[in-house]
N, C-alpha and C positions, 0 to 999 in steps of 0.2 A: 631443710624441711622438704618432705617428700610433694608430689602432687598432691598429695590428699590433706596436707596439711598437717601429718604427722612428723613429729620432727625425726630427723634420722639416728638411726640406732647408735650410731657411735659421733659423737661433734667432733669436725676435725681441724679445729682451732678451740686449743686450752689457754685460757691468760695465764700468766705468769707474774711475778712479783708485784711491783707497785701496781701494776693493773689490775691482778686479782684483789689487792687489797683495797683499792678503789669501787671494783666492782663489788667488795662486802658491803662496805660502806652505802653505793648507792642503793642495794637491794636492801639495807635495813630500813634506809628512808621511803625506799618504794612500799614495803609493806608497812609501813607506820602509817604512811598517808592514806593507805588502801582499807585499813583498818579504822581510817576519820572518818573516812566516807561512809562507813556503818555506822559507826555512833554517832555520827551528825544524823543519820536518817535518810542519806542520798542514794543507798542502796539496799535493797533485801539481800538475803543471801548469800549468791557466788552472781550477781549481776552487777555489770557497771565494770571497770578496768583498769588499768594505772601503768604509763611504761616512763621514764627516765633514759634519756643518751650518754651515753659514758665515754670521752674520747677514750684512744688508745694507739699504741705504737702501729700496729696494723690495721687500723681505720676503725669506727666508729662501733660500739655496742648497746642497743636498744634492748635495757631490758623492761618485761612484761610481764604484770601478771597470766599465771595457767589457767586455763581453760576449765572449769567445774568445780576450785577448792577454794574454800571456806577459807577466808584469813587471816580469822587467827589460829589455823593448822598452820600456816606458811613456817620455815625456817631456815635458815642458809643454808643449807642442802638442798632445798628449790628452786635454785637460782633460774632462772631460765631467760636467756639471751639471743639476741638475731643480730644480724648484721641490717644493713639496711635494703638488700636484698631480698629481705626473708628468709634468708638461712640459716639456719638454729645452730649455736655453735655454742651453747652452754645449757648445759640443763637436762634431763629425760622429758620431763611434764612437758605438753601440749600447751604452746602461745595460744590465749587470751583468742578467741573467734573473732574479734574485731581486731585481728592482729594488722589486715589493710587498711584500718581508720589509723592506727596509730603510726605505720610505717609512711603511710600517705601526707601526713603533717611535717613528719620528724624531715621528709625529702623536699616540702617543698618551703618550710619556713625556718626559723632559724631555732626553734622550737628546742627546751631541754625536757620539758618533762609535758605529758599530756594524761591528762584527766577525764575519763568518761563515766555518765552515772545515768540511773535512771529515778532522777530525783521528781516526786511527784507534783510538783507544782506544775516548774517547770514542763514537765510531758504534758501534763493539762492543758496547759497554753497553748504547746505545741500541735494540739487538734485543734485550735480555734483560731490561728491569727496565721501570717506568715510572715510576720514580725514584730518582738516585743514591742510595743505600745511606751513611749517615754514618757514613762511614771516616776524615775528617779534616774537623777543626773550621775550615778552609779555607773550606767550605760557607757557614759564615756571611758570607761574604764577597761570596757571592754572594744574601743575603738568607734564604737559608733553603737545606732541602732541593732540589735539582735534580730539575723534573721534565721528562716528557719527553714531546713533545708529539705527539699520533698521524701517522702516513705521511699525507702525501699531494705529488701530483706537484708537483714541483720546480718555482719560480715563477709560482703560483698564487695566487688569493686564499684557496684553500682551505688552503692552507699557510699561507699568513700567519697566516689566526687561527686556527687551531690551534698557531701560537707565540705570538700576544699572550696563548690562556688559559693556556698555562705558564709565561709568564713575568708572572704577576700577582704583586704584589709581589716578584720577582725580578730581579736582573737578568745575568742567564744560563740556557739550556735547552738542552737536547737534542733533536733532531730525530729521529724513526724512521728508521732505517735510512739517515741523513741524513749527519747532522753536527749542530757547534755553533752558539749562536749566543750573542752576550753584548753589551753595550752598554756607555755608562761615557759620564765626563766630558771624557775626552779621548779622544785615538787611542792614546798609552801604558796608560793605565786599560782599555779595551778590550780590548785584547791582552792585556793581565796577565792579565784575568780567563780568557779562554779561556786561557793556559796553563794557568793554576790548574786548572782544569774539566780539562782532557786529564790535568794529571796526579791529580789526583784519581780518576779513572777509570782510568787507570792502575794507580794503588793499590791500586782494590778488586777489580779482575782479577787483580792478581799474589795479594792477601791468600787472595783465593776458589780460587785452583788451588792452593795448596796442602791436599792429601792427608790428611779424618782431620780436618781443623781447619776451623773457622766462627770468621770472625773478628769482632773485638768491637766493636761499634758505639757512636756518642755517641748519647744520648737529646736529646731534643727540650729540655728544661731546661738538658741542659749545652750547647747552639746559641747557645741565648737568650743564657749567663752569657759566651759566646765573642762574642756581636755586641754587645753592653754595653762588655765590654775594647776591641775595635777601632776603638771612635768615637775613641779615644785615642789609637793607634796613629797609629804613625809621630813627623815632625819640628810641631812649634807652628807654625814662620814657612812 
């Protein structure tokens, strides 16, 4: 990728076999995911983003969505990929504007797939509080209390870390006047958690407009006794 952020005319690292067919693979699940996030409602448009890590023989492949298209235009001929340096080594289309929020996770956590939207609740919240409020034991799911990390312009470094210090030991935050952002194991883990997070927030808007009443929050002990129970959760195999 150039200084400007355009990526360079010619990539000069092509996968080849089992990795390019790895990397189909991960690009069909990237754009399916990218495509939930519209139909759930978490994004308008070409707003919001989606990258997945893909090992490989020559070290790692971050791919993301491009920067301005519509996704259900996307097709495996859009592939577009970086290394973890930001250097674009597959694809023509332009990485996603928020390419340093997503590189910025994928370097400092153990992170496969990262999820960002601009889901309405949530960004509601995130002009009011400067941390979810624990209205559902859901939170522990995402590590603790949800905080939210200060404004700053959209695809920046400055923005980046001001989301890696909210999401310390967390893995989901809130953006100022932003959006979300949340990370996971997979692209399905990912997602889940940003809905969790929108509707969580959700929850504690509808709880707080009602009239006359302040609603009742979980203490910090009963988080703890809720992230203790979920190591368990779910199926063994």
């Amino acid at each position: 990728m150039t200084e400007q952020g355009q990526p360079d005319e010619q990539p000069d690292e092509q996968p080849e076999g089992q990795e390019r067919e790895a990397i189909s693979r991960a690009w069909s699940d990237l754009v399916a995911t990218a495509r939930r996030t519209v139909a759930d409602g978490l994004v308008v448009g070409t707003s919001g983003n989606v990258s997945v890590r893909v090992p490989g023989p020559t070290g790692d492949i971050v791919l993301v969505t491009p920067s301005g298209v519509h996704y259900d235009r996307l097709t495996a001929a859009d592939a577009v990929g970086v290394r973890l340096d930001g250097r674009q080594v597959l694809g023509q289309l332009t990485p996603t504007s928020e390419l340093p929020m997503h590189l910025a996770i994928h370097r400092a956590t153990d992170a496969v797939a990262v999820v960002h939207t601009h889901a309405v609740h949530a960004t509601a919240v995130s002009t009011l509080v400067d941390e979810l409020p624990l209205i559902h034991y859901m939170a522990a799911a995402l590590g603790g209390p949800v905080r939210v990390a200060p404004y700053a312009l959209y695809g920046t470094g400055e923005l980046a870390a001001h989301m890696l210090r909210a999401l310390a030991d967390r893995t989901g935050c809130l953006l100022r006047n932003h959006g979300t952002v949340t990370y996971g194991s997979s692209l399905d883990q990912a997602f889940d958690r940003t809905a969790q997070l929108e509707w969580m927030c959700r929850l504690w808007l509808t709880a707080v407009s009602v009239p006359g009443r302040t609603p009742a929050l979980l203490s910090e002990p009963q988080l703890r006794e809720v992230a203790g129970k979920l190591r368990d959760y779910g199926q063994s195999r």
